[in-house]
DRENNUPA-68477 format. One record per residue: residue number from 1; x, y, z of N, C-alpha, C, O, CB in turn. Coordinates in Angstrom, 3 decimals. Glycine has a CB too. Example, Ala and Ser with C-alpha at 12.3 -4.5 7.8 and 13.67 -1.06 7.14 Angstrom:
REM DRENNUPA-68477
{1; {13.190; -5.690; 7.800}; {12.300; -4.500; 7.800}; {13.200; -3.300; 7.800}; {14.236; -3.319; 8.465}; {11.308; -4.473; 9.046}}
{2; {12.850; -2.250; 7.080}; {13.670; -1.060; 7.140}; {12.900; 0.030; 7.870}; {13.409; 1.138; 8.039}; {14.084; -0.598; 5.725}}
//
This chain:
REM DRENNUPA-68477
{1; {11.079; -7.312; -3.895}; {9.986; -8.251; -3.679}; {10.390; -9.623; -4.220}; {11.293; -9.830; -5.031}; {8.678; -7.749; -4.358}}
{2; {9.650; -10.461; -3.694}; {9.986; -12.021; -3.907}; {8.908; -12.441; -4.901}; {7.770; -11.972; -4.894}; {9.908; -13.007; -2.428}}
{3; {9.342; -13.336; -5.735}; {8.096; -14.295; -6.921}; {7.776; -15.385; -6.280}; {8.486; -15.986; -5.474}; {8.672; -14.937; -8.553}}
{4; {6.632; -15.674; -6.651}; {5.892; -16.603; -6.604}; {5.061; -17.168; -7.520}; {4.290; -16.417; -8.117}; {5.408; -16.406; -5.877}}
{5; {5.052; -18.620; -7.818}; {4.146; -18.950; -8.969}; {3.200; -19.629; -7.941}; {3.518; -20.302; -6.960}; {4.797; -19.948; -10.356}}
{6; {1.618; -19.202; -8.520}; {0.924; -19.625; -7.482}; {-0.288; -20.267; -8.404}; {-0.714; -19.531; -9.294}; {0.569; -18.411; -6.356}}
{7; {-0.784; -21.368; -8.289}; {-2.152; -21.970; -9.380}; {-3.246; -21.762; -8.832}; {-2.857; -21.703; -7.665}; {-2.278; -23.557; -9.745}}
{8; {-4.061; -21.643; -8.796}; {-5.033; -20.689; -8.482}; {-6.053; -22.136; -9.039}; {-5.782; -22.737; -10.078}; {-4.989; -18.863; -9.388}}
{9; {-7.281; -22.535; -8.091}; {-8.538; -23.133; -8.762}; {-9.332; -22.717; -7.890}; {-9.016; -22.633; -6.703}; {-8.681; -24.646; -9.033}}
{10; {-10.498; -22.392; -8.362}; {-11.651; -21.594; -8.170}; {-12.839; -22.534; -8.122}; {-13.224; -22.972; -9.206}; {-11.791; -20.532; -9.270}}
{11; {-13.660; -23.014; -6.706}; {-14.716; -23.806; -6.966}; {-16.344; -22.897; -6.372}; {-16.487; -22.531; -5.205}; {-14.299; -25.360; -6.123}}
{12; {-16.826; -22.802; -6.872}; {-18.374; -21.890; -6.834}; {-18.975; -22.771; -5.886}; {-19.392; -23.791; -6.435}; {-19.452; -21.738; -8.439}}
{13; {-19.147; -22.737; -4.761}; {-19.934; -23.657; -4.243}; {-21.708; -23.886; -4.416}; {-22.571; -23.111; -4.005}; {-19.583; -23.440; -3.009}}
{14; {-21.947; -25.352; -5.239}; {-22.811; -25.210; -5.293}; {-24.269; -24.366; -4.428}; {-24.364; -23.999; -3.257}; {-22.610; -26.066; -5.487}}
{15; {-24.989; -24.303; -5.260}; {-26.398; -23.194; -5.023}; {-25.937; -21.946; -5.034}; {-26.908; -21.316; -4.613}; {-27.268; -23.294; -3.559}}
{16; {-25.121; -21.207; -5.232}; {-24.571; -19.911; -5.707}; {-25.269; -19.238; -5.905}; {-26.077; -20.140; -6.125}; {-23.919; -19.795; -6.613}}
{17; {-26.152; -17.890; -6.158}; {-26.818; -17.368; -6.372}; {-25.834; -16.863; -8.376}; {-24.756; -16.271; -8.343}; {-27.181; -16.442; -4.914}}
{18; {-26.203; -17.080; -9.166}; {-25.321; -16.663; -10.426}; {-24.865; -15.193; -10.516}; {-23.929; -14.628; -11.081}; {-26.124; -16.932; -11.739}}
{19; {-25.906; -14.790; -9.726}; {-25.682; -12.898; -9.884}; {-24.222; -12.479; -8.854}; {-23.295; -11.685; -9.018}; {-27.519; -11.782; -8.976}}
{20; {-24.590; -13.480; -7.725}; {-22.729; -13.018; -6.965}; {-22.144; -13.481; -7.787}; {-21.511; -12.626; -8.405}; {-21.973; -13.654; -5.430}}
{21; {-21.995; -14.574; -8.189}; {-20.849; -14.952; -9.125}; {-20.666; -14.186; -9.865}; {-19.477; -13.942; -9.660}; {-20.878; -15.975; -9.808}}
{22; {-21.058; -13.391; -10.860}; {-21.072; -12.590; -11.385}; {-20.515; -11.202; -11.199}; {-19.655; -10.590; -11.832}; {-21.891; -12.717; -11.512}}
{23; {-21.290; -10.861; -10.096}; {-20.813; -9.676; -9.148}; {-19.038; -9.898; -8.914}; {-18.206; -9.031; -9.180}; {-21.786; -9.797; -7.449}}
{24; {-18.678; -11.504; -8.262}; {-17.240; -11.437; -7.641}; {-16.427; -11.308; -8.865}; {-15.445; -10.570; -8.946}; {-16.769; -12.787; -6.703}}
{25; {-16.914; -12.123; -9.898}; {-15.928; -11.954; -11.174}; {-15.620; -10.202; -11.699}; {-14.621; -9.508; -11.887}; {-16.786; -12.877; -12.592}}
{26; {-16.754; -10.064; -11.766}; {-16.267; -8.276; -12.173}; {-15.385; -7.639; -11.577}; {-14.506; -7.077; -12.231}; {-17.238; -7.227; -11.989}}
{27; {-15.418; -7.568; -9.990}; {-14.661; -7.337; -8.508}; {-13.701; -7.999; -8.816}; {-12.673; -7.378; -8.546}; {-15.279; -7.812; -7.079}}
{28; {-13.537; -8.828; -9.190}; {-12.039; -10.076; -9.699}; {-11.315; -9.647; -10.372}; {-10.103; -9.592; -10.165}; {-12.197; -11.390; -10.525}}
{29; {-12.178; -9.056; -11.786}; {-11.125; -8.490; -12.974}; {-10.317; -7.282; -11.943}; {-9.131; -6.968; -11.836}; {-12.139; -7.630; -14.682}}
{30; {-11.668; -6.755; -11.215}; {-11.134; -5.254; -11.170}; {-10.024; -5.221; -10.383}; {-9.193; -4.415; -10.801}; {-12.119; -4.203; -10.608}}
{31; {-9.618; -5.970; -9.114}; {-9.044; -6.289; -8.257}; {-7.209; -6.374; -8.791}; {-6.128; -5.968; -8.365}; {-9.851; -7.520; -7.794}}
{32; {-7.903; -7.426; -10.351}; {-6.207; -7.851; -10.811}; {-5.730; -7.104; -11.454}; {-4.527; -7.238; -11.678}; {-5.861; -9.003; -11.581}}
{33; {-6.559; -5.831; -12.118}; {-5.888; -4.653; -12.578}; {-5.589; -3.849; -11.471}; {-4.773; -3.020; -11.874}; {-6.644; -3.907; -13.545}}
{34; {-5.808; -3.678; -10.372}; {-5.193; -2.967; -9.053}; {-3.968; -3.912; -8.983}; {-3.155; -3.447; -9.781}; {-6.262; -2.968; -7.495}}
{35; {-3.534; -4.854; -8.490}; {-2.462; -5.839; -8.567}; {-1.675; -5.606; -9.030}; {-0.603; -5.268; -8.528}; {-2.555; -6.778; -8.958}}
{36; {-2.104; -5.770; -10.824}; {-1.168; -5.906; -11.546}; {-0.113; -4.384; -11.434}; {1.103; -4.245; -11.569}; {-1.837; -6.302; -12.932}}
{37; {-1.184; -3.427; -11.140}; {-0.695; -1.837; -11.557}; {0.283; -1.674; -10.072}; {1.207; -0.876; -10.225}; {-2.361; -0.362; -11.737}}
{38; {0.216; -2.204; -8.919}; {0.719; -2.111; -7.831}; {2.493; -2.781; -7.918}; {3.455; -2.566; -7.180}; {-0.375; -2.847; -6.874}}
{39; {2.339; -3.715; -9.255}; {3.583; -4.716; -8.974}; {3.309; -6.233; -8.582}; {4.205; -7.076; -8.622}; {4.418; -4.135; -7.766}}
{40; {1.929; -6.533; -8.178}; {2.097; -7.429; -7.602}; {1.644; -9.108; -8.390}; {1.830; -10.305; -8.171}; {1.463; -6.954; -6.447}}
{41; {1.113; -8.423; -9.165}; {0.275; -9.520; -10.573}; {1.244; -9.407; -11.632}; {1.181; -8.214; -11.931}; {-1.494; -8.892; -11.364}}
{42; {2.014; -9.893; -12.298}; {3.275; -10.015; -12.853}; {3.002; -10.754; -14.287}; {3.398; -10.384; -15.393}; {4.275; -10.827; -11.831}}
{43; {2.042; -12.154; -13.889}; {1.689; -12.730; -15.761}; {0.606; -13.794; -14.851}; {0.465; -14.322; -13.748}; {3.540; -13.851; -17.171}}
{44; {0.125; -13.695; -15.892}; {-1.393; -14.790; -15.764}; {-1.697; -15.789; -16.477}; {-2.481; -15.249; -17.257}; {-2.620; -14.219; -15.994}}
{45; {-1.650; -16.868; -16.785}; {-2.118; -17.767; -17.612}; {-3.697; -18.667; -17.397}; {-4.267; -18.413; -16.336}; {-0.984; -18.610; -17.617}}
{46; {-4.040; -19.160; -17.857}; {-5.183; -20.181; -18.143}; {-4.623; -21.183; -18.837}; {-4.343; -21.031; -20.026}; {-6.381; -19.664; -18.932}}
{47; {-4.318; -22.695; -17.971}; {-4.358; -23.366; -19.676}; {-5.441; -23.766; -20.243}; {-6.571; -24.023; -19.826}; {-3.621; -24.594; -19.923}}
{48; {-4.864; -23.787; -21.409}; {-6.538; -24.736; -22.575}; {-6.783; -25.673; -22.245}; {-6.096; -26.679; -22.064}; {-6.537; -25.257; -24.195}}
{49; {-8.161; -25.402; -22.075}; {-9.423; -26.196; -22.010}; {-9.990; -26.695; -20.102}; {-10.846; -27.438; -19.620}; {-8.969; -27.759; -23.110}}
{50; {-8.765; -25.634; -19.483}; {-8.530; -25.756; -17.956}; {-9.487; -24.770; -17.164}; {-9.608; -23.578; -17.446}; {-6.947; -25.397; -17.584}}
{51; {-10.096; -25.366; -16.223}; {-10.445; -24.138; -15.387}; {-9.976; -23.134; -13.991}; {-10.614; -22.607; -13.079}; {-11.408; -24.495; -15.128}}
{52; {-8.330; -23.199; -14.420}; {-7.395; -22.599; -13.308}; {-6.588; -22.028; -13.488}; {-6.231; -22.254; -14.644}; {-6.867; -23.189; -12.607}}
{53; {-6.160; -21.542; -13.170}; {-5.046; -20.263; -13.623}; {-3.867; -20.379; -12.541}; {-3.976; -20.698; -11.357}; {-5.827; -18.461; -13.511}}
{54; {-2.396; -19.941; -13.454}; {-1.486; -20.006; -13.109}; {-0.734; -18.741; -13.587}; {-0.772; -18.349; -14.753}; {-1.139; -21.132; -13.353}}
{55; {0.030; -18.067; -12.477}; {0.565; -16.744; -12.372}; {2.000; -16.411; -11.532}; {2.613; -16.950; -10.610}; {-0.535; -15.998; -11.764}}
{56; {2.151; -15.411; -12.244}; {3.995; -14.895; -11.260}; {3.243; -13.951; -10.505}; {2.703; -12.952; -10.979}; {5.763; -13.869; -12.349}}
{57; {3.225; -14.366; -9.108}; {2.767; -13.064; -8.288}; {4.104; -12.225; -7.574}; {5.205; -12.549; -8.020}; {1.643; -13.608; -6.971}}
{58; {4.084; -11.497; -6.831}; {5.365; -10.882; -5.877}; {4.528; -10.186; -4.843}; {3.420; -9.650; -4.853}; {6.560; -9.671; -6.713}}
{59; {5.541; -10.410; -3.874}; {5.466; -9.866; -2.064}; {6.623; -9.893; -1.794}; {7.620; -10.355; -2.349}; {4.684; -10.774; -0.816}}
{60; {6.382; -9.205; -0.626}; {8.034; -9.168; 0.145}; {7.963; -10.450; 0.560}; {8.982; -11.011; 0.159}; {8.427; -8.020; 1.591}}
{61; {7.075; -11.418; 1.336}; {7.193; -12.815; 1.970}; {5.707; -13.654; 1.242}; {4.792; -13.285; 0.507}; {7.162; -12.656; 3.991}}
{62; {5.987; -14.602; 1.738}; {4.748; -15.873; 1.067}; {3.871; -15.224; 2.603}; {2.784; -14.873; 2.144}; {5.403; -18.399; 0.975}}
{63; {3.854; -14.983; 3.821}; {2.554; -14.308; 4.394}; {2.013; -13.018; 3.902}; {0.786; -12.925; 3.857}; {2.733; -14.068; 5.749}}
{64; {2.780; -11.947; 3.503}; {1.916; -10.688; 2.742}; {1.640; -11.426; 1.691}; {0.624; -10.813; 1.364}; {2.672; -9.167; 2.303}}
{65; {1.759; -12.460; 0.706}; {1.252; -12.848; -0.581}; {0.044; -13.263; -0.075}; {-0.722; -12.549; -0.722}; {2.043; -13.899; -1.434}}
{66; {-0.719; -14.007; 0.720}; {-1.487; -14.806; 1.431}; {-2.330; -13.498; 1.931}; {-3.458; -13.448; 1.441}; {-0.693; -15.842; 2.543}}
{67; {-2.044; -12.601; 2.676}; {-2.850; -11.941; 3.513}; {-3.128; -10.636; 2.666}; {-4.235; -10.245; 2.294}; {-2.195; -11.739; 4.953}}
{68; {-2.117; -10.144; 2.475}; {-2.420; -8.672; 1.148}; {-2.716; -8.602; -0.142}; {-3.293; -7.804; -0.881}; {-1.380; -7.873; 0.851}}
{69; {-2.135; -9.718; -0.246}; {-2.558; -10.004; -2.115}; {-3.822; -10.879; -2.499}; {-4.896; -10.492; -2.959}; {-1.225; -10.976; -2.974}}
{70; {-3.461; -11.989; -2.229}; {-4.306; -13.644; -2.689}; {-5.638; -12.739; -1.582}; {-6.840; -12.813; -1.838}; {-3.242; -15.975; -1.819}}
{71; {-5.249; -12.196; -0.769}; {-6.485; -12.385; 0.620}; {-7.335; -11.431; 0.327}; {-8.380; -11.385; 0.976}; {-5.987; -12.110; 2.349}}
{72; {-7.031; -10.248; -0.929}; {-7.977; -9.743; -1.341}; {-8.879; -9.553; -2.131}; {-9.690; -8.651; -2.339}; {-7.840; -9.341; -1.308}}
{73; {-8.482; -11.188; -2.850}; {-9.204; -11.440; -4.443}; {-10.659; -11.539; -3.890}; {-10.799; -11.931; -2.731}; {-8.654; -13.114; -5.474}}
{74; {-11.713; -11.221; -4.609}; {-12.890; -11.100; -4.031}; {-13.451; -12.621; -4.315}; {-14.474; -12.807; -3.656}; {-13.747; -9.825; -4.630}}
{75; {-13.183; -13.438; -4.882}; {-12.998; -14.761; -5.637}; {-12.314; -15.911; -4.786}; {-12.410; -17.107; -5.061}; {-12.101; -14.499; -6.928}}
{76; {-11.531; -15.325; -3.596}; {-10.453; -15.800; -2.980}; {-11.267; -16.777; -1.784}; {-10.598; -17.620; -1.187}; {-9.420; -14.498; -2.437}}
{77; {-12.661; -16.624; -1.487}; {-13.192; -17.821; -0.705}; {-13.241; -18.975; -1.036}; {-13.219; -20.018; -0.382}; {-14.224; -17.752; -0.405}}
{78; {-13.355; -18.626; -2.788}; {-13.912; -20.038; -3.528}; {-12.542; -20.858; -4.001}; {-12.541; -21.817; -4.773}; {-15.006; -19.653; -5.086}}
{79; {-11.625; -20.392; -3.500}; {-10.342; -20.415; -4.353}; {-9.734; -21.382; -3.397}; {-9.947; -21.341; -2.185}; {-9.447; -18.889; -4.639}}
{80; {-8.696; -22.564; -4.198}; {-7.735; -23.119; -3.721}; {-6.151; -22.941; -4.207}; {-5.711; -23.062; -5.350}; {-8.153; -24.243; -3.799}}
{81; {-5.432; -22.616; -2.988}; {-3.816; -21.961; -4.126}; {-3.045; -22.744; -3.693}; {-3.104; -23.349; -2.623}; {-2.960; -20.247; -3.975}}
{82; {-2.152; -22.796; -4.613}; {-0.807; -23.924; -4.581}; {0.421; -22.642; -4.833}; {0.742; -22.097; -5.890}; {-0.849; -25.479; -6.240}}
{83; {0.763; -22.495; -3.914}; {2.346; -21.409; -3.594}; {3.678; -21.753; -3.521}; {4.115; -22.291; -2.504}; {2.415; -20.789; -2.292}}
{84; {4.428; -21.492; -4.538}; {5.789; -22.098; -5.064}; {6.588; -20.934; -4.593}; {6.410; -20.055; -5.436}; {5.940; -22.453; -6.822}}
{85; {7.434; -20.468; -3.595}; {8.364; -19.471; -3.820}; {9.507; -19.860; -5.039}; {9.980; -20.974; -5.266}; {9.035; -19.205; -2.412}}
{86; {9.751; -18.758; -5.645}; {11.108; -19.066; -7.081}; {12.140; -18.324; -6.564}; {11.855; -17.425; -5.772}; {10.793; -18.369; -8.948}}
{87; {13.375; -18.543; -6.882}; {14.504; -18.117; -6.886}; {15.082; -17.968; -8.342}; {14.397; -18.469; -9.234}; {15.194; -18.911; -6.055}}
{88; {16.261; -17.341; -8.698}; {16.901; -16.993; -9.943}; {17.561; -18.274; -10.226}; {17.917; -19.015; -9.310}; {17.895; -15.730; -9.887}}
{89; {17.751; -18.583; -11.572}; {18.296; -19.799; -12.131}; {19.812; -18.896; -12.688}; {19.709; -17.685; -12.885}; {17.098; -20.661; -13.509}}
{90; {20.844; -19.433; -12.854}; {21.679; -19.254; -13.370}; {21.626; -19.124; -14.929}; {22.334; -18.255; -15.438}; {22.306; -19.998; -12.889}}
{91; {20.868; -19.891; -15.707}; {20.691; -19.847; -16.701}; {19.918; -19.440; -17.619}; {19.789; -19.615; -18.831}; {20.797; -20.396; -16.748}}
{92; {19.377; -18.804; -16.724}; {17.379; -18.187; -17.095}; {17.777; -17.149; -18.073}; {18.621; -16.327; -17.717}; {16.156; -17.174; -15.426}}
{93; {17.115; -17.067; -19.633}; {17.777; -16.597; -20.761}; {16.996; -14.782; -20.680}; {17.299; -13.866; -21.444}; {17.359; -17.793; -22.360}}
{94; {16.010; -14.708; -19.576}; {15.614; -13.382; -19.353}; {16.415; -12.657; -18.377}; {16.242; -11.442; -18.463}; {14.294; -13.350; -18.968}}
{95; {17.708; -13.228; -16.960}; {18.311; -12.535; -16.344}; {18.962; -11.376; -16.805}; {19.848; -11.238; -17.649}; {18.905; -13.164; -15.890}}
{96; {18.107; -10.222; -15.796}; {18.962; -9.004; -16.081}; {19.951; -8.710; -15.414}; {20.799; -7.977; -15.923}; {18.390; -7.974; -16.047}}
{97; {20.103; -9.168; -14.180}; {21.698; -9.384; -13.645}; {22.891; -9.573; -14.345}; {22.829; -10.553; -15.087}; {21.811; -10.428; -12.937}}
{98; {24.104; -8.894; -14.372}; {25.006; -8.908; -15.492}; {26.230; -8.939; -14.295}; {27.405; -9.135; -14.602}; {24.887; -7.470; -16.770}}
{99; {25.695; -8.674; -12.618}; {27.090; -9.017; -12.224}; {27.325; -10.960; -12.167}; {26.520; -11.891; -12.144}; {27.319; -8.169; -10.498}}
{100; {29.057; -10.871; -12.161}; {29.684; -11.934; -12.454}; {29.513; -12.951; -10.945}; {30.019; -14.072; -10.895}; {31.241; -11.466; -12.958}}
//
């Protein structure tokens, strides 16, 4: 599978009823523990004092990330994503690759 860092912002469109919101967030958590347990939710961040989140997702391509993954966040109407495919750095001090 391929990485992706993807930022994630989430806008509620005003008049919301609070109880869906509510409802999608629960469905949200539950969703990213399916994800995560599948392979496909990898690390999650929030920064401080931010209201968006930034994450290593994986798919085989940036369209299953879009259509199978991102497309099933229950959260994912309200959502705007910014999709970076990554590649391996030569120098990246976590590579587990050891061929030469």
């Amino acid at each position: 599978m391929r990485e992706f860092l993807v930022e994630l912002v989430t806008t509620v469109p005003e008049g919301t009823d609070p109880a869906e919101v509510d409802r999608r967030r629960a469905a949200e958590a539950v969703r990213a523990r399916e994800l995560a347990a599948g392979g496909h939710l990898v690390r999650l961040w929030r920064p401080v004092g931010e209201l968006r989140s930034i994450g290593v997702w994986r798919a085989e391509d940036e369209a299953e990330l879009h259509r199978e993954v991102l497309g099933t966040l229950p959260l994912r109407p309200w959502m705007r994503a910014t999709v970076t495919a990554l590649g391996s750095h030569p120098n990246d001090p976590g590579k587990t690759d050891t061929a030469a």
